[in-house]
C-alpha positions in Angstrom: 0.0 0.0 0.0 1.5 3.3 -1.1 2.4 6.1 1.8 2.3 10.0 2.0 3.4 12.0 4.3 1.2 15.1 5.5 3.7 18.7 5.1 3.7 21.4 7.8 1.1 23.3 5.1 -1.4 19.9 5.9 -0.5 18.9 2.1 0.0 15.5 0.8 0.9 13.9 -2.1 -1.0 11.0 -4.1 1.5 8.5 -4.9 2.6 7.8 -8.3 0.8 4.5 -8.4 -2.5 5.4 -7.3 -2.6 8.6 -9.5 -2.1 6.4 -12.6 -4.2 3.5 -11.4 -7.5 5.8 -11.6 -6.3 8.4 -13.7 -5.7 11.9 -12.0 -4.8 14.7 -13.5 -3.5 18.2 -12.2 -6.1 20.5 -11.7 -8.8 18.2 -11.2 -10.8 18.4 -8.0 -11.2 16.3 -4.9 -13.5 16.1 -2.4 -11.6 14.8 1.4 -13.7 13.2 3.6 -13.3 12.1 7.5 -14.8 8.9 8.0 -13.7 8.2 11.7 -10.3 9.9 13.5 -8.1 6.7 11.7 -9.5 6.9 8.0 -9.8 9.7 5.6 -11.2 9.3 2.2 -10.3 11.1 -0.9 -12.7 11.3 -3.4 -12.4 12.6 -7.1 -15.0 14.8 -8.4 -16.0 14.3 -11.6 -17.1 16.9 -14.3 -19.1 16.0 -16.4 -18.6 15.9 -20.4 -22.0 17.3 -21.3 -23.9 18.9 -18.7 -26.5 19.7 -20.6 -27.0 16.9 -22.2 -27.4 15.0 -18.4 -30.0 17.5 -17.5 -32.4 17.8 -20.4 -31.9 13.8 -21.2 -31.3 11.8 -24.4 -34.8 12.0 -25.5 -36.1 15.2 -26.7 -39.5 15.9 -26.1 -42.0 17.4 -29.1 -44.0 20.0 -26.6 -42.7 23.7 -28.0 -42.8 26.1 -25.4 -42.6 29.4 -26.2 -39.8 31.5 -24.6 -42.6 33.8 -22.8 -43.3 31.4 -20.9 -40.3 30.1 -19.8 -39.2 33.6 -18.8 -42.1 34.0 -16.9 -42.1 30.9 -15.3 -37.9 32.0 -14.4 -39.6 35.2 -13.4 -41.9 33.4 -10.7 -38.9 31.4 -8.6 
C-alpha cells in the first residue's frame, strides 16, 4: 500500500501508483472526507462531459414552449 506524508502546510501527495491506477490529472478536484479519527477518504469529483445533455436527457420531447413562458415561469422562482 503506497504512503504519503502530510507537510507542515497539511498537504499530501497522491502516490505515483494510485494517480495512474485511476487516472488523475493536475487541476482536477477532490473532495476529502473524514470517515472516523483513523480513516480519511479522498474522493475525485468528476465533471461531467456534457452537462446539458445530463439534464435535459437523451430523449427530446416534441411539446414547444414558447420562450414567454419560460421567462415567466424563471420570473416566478
Amino acid at each position: 500500500m503506497p504512503r504519503t506524508r502530510v507537510t507542515s502546510k497539511f498537504q499530501l501527495t497522491i502516490p505515483k501508483e494510485v494517480r495512474e491506477e485511476v487516472g488523475l490529472k493536475p487541476g482536477e478536484v477532490v473532495i476529502v472526507e473524514s470517515v472516523s479519527e483513523e480513516e480519511i477518504v479522498v474522493r475525485r469529483f468528476r465533471r461531467v462531459k456534457e452537462p446539458l445533455r445530463m439534464l435535459v436527457g437523451k430523449n427530446v420531447s416534441s411539446r414547444h414552449v414558447p420562450i414567454e413562458e419560460l421567462e415567466e415561469k424563471a420570473e416566478a422562482r
